[in-house]
N, CA, C, O and CB atoms as a CASP TS submission, in Angstrom:
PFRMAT TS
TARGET T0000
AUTHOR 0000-0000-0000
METHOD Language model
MODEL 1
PARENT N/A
ATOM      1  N   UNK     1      60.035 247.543 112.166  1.00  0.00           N
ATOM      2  CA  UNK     1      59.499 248.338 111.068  1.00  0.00           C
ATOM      3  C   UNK     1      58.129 248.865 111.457  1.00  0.00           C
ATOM      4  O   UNK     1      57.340 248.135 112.058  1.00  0.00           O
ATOM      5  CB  UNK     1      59.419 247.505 109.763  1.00  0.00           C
ATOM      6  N   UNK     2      57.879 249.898 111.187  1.00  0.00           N
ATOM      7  CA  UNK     2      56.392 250.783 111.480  1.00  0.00           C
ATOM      8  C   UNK     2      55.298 249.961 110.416  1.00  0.00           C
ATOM      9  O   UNK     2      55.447 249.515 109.278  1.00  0.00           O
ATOM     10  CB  UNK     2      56.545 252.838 110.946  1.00  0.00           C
ATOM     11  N   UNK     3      54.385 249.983 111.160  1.00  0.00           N
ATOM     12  CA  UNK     3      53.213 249.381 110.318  1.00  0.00           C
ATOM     13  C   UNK     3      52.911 250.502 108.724  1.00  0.00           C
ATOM     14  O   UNK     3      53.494 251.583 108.797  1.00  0.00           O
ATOM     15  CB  UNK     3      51.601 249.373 111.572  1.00  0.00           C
ATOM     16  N   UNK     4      52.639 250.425 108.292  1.00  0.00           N
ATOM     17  CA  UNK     4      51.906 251.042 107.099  1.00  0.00           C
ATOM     18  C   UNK     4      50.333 251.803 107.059  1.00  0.00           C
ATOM     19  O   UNK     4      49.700 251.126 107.869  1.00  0.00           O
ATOM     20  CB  UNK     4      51.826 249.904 106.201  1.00  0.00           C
ATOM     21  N   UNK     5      49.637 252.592 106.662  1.00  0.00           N
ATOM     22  CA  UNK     5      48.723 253.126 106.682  1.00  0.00           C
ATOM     23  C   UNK     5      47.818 252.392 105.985  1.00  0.00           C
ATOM     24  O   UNK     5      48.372 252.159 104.910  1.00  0.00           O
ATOM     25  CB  UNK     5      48.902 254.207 106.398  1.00  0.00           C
ATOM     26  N   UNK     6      46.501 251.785 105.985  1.00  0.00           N
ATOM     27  CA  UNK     6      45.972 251.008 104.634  1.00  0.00           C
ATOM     28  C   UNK     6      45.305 252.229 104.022  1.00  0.00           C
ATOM     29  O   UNK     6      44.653 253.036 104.685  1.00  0.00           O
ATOM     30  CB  UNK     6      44.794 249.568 104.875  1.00  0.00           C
ATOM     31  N   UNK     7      45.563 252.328 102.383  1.00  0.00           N
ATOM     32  CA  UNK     7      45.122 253.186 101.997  1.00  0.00           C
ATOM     33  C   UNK     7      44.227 253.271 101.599  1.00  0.00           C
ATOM     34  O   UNK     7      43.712 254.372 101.404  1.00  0.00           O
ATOM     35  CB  UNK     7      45.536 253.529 101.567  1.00  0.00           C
ATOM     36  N   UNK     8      43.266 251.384 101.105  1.00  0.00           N
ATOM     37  CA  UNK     8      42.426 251.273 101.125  1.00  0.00           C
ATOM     38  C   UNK     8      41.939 249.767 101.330  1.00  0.00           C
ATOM     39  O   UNK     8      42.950 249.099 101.116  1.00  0.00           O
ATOM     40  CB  UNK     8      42.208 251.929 100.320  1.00  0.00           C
ATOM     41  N   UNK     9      41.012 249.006 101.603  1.00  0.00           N
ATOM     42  CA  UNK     9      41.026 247.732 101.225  1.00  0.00           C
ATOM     43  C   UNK     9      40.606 246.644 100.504  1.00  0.00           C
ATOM     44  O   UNK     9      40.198 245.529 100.827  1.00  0.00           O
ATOM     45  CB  UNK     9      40.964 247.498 101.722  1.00  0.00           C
ATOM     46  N   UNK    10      40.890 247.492  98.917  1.00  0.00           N
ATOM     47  CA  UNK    10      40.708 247.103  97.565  1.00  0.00           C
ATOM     48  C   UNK    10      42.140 247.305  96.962  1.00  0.00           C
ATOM     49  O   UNK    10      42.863 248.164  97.466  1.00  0.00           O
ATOM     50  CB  UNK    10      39.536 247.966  96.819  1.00  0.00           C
ATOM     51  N   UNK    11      42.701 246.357  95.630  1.00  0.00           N
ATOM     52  CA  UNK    11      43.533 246.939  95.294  1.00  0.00           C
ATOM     53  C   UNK    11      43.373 248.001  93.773  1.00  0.00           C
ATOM     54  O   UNK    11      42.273 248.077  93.226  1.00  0.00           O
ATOM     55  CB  UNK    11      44.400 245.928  95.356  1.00  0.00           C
ATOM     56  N   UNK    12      44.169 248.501  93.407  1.00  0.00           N
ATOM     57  CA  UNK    12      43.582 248.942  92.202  1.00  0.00           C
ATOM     58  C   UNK    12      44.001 248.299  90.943  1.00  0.00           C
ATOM     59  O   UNK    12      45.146 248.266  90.491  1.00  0.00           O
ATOM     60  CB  UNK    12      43.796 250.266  92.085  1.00  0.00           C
ATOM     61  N   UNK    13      43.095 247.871  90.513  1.00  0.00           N
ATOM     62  CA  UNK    13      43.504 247.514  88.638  1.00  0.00           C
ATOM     63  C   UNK    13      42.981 248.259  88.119  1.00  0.00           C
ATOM     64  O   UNK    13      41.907 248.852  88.228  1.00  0.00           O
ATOM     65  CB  UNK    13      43.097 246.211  87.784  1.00  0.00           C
ATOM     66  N   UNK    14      44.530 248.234  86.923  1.00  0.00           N
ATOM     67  CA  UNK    14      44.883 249.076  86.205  1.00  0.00           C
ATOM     68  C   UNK    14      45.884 248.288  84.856  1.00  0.00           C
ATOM     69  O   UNK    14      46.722 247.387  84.878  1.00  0.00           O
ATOM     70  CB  UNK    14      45.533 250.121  87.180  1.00  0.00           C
ATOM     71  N   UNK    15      45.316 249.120  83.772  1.00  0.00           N
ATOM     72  CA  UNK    15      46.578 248.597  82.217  1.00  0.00           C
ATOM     73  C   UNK    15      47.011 249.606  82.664  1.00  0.00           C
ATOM     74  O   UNK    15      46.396 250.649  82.889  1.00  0.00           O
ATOM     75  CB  UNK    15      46.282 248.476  80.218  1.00  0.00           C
ATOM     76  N   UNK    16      49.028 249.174  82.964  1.00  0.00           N
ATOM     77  CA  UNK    16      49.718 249.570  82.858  1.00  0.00           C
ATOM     78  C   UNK    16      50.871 249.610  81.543  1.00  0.00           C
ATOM     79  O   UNK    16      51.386 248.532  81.247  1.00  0.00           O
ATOM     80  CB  UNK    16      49.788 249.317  83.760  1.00  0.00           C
ATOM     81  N   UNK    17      51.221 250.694  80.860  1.00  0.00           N
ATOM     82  CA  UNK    17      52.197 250.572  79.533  1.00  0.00           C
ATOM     83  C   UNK    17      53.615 250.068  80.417  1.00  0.00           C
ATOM     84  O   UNK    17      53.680 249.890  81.633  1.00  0.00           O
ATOM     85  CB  UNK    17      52.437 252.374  78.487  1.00  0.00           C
ATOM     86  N   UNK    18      54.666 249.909  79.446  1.00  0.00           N
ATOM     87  CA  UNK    18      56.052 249.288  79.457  1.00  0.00           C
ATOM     88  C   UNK    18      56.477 250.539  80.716  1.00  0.00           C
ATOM     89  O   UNK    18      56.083 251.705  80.713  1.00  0.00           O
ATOM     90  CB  UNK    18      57.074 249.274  77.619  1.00  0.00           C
ATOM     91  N   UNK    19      57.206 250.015  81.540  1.00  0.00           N
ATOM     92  CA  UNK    19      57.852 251.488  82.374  1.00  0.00           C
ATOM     93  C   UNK    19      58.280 251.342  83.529  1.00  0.00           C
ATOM     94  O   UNK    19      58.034 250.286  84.111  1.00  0.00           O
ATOM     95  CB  UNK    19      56.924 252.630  82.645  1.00  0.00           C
ATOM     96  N   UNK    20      59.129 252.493  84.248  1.00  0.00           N
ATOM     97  CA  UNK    20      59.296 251.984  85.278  1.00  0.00           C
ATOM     98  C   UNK    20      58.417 252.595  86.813  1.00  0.00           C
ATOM     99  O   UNK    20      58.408 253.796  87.086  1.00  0.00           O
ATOM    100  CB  UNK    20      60.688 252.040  85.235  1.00  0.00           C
ATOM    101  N   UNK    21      57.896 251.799  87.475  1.00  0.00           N
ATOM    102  CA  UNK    21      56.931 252.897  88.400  1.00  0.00           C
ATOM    103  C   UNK    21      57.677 252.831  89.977  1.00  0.00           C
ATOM    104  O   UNK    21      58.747 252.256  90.178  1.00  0.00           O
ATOM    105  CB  UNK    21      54.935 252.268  88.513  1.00  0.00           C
ATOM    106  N   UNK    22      56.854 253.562  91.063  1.00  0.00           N
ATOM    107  CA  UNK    22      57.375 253.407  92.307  1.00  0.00           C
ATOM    108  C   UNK    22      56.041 253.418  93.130  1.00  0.00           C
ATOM    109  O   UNK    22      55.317 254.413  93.098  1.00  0.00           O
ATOM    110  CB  UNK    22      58.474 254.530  92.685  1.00  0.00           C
ATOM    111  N   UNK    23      55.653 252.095  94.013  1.00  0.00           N
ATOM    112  CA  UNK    23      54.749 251.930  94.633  1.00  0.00           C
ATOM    113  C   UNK    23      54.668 252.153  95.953  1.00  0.00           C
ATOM    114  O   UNK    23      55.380 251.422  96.641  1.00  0.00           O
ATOM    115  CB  UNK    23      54.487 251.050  94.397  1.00  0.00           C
ATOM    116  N   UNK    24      53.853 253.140  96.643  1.00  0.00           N
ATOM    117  CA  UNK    24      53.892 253.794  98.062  1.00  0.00           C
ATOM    118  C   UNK    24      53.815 252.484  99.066  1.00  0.00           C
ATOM    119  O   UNK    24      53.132 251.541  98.668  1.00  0.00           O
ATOM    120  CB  UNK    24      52.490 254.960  98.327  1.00  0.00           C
ATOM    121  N   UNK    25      54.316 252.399 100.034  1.00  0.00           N
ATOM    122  CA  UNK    25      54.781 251.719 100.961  1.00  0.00           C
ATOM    123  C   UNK    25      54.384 252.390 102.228  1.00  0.00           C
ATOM    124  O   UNK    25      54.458 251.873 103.342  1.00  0.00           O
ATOM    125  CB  UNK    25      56.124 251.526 100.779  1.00  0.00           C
ATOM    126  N   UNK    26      54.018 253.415 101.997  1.00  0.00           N
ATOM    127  CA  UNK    26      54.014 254.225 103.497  1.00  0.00           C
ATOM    128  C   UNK    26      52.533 254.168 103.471  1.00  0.00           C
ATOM    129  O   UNK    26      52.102 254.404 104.600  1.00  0.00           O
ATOM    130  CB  UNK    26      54.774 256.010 103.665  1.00  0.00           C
ATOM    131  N   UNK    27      51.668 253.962 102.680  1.00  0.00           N
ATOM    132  CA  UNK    27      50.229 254.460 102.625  1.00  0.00           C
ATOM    133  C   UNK    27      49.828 255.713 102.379  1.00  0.00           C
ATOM    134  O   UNK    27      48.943 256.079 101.606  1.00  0.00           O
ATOM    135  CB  UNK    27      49.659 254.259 103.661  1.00  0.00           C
ATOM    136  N   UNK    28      50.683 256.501 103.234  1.00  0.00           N
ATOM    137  CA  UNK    28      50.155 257.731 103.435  1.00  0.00           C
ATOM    138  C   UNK    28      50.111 258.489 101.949  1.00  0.00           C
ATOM    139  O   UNK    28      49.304 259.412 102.060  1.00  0.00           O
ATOM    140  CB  UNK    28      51.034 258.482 104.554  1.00  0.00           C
ATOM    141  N   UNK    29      50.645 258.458 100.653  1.00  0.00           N
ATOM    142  CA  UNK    29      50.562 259.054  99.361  1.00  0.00           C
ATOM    143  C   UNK    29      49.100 259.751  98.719  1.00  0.00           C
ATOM    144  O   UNK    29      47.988 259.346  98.377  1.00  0.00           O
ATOM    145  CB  UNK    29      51.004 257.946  98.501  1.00  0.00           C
ATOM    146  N   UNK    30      49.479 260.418  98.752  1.00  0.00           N
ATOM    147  CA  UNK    30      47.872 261.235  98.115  1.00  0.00           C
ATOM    148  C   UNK    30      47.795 260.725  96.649  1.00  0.00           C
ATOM    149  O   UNK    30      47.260 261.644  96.028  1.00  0.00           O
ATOM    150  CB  UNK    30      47.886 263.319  98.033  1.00  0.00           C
ATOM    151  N   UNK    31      48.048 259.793  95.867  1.00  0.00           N
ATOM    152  CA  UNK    31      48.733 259.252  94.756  1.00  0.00           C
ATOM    153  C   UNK    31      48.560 257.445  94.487  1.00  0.00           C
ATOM    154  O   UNK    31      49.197 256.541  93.946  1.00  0.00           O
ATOM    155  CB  UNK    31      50.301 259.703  95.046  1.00  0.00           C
ATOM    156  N   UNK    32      47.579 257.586  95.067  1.00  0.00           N
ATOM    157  CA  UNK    32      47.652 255.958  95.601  1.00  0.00           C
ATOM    158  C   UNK    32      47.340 255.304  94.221  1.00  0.00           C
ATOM    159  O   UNK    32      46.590 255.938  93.479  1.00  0.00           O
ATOM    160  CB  UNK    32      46.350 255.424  96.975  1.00  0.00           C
ATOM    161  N   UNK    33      48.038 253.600  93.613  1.00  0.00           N
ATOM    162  CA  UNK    33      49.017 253.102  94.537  1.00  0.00           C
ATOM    163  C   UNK    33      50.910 253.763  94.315  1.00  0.00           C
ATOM    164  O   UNK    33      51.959 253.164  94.549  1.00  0.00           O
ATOM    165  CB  UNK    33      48.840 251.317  94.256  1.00  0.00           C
ATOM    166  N   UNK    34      50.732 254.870  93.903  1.00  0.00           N
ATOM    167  CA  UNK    34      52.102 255.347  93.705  1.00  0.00           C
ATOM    168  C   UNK    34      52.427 256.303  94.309  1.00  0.00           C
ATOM    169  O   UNK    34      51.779 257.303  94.618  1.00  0.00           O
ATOM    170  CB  UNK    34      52.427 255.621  92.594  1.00  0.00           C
ATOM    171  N   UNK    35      54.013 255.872  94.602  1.00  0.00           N
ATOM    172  CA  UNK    35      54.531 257.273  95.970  1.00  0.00           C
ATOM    173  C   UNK    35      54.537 258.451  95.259  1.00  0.00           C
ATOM    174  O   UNK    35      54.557 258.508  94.029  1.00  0.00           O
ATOM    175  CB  UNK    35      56.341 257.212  96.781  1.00  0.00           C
ATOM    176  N   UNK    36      54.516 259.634  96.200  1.00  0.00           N
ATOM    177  CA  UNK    36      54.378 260.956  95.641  1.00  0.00           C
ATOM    178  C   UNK    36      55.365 262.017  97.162  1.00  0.00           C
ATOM    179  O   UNK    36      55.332 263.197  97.512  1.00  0.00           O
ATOM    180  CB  UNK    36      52.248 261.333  95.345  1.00  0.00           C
ATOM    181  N   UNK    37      56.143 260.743  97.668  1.00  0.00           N
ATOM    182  CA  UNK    37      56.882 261.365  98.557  1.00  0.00           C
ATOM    183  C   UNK    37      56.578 261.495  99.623  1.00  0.00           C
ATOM    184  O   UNK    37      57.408 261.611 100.525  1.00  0.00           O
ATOM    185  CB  UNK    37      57.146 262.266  98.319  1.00  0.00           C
ATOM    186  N   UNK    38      55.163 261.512  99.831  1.00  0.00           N
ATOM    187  CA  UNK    38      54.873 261.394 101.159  1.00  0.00           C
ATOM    188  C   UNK    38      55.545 260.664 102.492  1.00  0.00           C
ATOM    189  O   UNK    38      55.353 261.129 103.616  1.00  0.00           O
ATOM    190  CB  UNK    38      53.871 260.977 101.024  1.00  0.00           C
ATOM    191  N   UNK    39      56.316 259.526 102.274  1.00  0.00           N
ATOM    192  CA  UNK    39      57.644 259.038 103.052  1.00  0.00           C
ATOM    193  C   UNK    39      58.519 259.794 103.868  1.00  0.00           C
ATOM    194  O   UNK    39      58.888 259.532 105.013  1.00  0.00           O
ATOM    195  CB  UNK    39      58.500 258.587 102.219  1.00  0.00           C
ATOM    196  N   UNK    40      58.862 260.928 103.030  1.00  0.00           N
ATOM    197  CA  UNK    40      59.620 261.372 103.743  1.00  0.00           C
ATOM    198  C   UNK    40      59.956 261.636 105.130  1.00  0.00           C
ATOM    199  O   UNK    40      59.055 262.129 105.807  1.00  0.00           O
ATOM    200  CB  UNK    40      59.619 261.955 103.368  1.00  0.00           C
ATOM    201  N   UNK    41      61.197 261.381 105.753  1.00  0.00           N
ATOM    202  CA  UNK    41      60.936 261.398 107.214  1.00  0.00           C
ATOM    203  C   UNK    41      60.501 260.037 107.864  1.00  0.00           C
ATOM    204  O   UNK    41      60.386 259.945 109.086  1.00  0.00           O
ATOM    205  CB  UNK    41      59.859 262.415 107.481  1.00  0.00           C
ATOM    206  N   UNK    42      60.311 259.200 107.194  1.00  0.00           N
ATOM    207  CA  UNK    42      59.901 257.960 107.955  1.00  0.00           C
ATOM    208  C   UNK    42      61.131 256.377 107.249  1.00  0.00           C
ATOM    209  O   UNK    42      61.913 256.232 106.310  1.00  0.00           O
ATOM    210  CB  UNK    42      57.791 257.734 107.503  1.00  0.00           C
ATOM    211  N   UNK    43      60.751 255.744 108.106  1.00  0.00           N
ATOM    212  CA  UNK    43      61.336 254.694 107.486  1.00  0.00           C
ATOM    213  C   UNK    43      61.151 253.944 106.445  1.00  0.00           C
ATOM    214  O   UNK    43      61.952 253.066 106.126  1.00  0.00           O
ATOM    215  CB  UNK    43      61.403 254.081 108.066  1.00  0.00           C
ATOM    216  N   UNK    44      59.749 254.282 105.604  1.00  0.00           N
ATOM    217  CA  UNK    44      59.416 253.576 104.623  1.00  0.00           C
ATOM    218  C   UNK    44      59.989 254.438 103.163  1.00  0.00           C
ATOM    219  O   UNK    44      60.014 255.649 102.945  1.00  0.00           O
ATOM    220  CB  UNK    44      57.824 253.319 104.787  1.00  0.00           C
ATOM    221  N   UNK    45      60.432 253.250 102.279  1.00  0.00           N
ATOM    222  CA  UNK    45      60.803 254.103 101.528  1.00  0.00           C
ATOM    223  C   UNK    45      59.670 252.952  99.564  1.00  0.00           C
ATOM    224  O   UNK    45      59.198 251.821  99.444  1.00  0.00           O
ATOM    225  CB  UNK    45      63.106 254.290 101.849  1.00  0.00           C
ATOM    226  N   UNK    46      59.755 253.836  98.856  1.00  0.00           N
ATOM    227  CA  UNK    46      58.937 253.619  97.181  1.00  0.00           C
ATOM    228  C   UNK    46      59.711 252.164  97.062  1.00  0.00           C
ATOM    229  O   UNK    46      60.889 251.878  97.279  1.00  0.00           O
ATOM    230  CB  UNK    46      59.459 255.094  95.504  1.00  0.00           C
ATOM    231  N   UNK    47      58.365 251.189  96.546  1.00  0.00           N
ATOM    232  CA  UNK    47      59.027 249.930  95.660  1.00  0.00           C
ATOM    233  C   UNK    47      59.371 250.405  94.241  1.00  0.00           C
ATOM    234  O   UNK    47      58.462 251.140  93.855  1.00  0.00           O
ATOM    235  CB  UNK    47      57.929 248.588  95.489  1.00  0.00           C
ATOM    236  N   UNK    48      59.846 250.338  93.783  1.00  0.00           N
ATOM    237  CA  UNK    48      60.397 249.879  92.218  1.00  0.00           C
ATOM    238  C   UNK    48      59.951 249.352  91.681  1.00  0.00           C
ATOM    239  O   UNK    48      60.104 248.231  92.165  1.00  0.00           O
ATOM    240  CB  UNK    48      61.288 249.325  91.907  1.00  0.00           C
ATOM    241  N   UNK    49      59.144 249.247  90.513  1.00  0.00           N
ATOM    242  CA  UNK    49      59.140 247.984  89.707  1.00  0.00           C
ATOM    243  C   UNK    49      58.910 248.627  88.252  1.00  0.00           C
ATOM    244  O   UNK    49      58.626 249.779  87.923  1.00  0.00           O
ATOM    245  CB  UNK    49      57.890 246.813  90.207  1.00  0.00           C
ATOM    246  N   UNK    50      59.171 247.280  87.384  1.00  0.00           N
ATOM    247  CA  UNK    50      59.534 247.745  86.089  1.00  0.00           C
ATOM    248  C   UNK    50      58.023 246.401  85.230  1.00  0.00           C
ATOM    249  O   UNK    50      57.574 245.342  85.669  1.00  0.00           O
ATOM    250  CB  UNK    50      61.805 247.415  85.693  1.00  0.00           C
ATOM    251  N   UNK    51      57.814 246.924  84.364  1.00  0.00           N
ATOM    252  CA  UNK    51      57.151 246.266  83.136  1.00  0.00           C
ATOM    253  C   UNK    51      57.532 246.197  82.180  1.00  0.00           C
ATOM    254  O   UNK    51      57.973 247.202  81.623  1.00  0.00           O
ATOM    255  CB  UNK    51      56.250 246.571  82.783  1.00  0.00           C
ATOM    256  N   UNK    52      57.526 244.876  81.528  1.00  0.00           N
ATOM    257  CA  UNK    52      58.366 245.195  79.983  1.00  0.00           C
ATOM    258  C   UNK    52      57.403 245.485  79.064  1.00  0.00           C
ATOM    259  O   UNK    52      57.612 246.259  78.130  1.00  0.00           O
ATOM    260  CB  UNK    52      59.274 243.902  79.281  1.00  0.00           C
ATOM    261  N   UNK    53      56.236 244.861  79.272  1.00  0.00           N
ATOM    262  CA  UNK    53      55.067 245.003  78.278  1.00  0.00           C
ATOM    263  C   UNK    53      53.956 245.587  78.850  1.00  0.00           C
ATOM    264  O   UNK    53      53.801 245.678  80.068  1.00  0.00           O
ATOM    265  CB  UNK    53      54.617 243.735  77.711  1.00  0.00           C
ATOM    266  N   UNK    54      53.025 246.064  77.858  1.00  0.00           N
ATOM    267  CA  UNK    54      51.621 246.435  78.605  1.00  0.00           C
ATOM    268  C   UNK    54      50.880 245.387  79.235  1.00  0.00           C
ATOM    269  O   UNK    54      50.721 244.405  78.509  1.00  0.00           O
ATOM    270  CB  UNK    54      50.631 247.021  77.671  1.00  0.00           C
ATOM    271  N   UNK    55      50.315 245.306  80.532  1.00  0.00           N
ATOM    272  CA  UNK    55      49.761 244.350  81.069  1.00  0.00           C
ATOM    273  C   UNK    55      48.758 245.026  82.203  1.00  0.00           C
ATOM    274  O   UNK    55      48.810 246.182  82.623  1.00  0.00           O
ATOM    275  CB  UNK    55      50.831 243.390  81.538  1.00  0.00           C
ATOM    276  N   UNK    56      47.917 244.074  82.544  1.00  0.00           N
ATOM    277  CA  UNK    56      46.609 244.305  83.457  1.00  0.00           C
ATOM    278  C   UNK    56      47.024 243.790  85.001  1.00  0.00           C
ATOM    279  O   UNK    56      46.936 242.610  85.341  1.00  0.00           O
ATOM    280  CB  UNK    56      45.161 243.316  82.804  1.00  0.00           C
ATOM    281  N   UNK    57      47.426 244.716  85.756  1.00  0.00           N
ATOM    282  CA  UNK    57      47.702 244.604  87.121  1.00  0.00           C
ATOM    283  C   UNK    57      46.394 244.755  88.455  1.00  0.00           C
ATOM    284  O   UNK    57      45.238 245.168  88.360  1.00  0.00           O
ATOM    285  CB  UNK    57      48.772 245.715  87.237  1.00  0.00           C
ATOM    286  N   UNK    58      47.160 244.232  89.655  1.00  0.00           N
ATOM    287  CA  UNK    58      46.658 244.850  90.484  1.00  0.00           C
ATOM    288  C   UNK    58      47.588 244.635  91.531  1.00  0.00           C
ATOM    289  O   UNK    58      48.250 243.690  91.958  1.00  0.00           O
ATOM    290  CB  UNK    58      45.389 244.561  90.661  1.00  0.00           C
ATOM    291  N   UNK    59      47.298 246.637  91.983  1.00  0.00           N
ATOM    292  CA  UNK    59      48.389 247.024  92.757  1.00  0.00           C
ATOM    293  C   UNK    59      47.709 247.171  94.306  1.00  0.00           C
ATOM    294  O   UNK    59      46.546 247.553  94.429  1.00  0.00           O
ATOM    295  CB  UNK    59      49.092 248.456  92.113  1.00  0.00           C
ATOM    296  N   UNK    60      48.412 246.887  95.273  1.00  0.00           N
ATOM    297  CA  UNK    60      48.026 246.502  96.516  1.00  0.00           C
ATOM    298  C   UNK    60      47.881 247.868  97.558  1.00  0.00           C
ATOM    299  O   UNK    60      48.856 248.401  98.089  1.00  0.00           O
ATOM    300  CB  UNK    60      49.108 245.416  96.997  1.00  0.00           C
ATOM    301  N   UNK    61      46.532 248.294  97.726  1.00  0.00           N
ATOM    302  CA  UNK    61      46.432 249.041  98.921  1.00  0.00           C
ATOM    303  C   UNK    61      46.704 249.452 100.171  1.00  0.00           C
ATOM    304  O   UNK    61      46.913 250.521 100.745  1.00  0.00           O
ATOM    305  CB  UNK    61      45.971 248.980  99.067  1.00  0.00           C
ATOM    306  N   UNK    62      46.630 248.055 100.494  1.00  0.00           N
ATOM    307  CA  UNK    62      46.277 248.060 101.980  1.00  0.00           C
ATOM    308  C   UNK    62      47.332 247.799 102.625  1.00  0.00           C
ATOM    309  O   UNK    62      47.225 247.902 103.847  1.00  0.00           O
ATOM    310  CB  UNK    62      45.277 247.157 102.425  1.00  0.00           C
ATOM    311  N   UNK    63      48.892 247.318 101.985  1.00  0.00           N
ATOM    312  CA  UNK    63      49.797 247.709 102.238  1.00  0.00           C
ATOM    313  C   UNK    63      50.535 246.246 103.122  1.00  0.00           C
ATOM    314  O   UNK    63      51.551 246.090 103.800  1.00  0.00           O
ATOM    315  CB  UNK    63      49.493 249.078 102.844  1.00  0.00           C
ATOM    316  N   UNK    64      49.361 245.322 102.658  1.00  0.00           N
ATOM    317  CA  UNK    64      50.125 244.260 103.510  1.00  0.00           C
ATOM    318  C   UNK    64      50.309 243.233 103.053  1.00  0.00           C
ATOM    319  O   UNK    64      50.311 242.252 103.796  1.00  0.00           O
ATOM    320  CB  UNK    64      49.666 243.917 104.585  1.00  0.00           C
ATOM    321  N   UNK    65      50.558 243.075 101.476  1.00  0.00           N
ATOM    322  CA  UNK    65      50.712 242.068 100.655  1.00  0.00           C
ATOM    323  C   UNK    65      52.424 241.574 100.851  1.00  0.00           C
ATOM    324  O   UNK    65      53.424 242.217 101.171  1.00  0.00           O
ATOM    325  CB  UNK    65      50.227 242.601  99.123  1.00  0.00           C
ATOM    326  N   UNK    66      52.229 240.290 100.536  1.00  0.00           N
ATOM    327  CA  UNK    66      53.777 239.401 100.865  1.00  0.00           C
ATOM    328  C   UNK    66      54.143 239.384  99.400  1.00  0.00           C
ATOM    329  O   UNK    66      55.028 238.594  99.073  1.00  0.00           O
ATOM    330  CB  UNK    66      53.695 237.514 101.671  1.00  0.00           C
ATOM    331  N   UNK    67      53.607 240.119  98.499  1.00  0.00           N
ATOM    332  CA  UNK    67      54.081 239.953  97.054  1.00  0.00           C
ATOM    333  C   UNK    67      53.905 241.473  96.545  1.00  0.00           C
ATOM    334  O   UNK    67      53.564 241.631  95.373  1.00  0.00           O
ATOM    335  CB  UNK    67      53.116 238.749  96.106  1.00  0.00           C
ATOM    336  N   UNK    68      54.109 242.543  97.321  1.00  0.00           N
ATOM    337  CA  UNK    68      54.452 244.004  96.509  1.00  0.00           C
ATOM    338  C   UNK    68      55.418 243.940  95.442  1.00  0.00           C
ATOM    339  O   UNK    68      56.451 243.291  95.275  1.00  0.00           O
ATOM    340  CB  UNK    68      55.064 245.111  97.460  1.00  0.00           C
ATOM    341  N   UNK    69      54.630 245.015  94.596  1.00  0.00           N
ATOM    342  CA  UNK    69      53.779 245.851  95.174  1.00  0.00           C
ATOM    343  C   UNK    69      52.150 245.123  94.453  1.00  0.00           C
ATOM    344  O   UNK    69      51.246 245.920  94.205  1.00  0.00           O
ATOM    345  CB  UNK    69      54.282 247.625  94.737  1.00  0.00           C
ATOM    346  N   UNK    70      51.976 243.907  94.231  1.00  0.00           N
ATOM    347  CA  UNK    70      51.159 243.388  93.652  1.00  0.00           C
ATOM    348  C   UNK    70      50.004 243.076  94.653  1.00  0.00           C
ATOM    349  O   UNK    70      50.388 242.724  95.768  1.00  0.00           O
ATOM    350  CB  UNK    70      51.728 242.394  92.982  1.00  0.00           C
ATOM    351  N   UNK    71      48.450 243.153  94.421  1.00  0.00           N
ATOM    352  CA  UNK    71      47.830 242.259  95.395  1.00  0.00           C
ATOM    353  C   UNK    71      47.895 240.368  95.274  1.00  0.00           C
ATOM    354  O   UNK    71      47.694 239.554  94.372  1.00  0.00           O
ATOM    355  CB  UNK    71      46.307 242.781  95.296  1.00  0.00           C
ATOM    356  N   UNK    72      48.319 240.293  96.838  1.00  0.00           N
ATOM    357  CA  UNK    72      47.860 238.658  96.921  1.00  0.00           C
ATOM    358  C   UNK    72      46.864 238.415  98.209  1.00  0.00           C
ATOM    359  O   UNK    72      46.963 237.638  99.159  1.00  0.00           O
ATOM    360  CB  UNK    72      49.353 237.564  97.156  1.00  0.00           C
ATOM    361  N   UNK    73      45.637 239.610  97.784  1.00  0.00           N
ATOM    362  CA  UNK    73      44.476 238.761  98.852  1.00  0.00           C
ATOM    363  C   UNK    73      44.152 239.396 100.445  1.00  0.00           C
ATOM    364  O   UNK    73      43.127 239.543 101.112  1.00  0.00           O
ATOM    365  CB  UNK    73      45.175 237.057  99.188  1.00  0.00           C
ATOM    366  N   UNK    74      45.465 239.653 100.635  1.00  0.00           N
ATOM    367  CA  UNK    74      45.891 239.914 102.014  1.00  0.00           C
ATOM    368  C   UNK    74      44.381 241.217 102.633  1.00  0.00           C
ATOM    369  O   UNK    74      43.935 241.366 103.771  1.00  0.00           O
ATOM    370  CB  UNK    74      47.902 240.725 101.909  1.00  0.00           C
ATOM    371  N   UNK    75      44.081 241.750 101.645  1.00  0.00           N
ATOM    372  CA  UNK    75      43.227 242.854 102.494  1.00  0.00           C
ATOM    373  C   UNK    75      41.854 242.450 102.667  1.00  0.00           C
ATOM    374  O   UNK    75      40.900 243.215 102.807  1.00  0.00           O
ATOM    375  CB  UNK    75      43.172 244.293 101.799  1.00  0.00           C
ATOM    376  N   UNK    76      41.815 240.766 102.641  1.00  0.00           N
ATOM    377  CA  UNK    76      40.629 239.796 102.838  1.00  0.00           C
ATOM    378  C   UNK    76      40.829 239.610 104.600  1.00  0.00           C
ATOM    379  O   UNK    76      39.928 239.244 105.355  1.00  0.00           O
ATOM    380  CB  UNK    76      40.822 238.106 101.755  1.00  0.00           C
ATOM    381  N   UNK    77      41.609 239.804 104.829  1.00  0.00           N
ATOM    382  CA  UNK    77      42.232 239.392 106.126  1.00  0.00           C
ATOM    383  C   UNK    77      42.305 240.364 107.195  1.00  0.00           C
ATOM    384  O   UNK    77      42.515 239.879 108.306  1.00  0.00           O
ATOM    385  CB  UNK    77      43.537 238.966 105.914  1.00  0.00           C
ATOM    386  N   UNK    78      42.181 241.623 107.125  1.00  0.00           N
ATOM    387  CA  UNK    78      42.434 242.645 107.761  1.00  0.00           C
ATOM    388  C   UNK    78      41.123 243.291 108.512  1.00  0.00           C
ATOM    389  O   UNK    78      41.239 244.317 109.183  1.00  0.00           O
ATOM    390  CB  UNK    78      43.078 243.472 106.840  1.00  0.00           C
TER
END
């Protein structure tokens, strides 16, 4: 698998409402932390994820979290 781009090495929090989103994987998204297609052509393809309720996230930048599309820390390490 191709490494990922870090897009940054913070993640972003954010209240997110009920819904379903798609989190960039490739880095490269002008849209960060959500794909905007920029993938295309490569092997990486948008996470999925769904919320049932409104809640206070944080979504992972840097593209190297073991718990996407959530941060766990990982861009302490890089």
């Amino acid at each position: 698998m191709p490494t990922p781009k870090i897009a940054s090495k913070r993640p972003t929090v954010i209240d997110l409402d009920p819904g379903t989103y798609y989190w960039c994987t490739c880095g490269e998204s002008k849209n960060q932390p959500y794909c905007d297609g920029a993938h295309q052509g490569t092997a990486f393809q948008p996470q999925e994820f769904t919320l049932q309720e409104k809640k206070k996230v944080a979504l992972c930048n840097c593209k190297a979290t073991g718990k996407g599309p959530f941060c766990d820390g990982a861009h302490t390490k890089l």
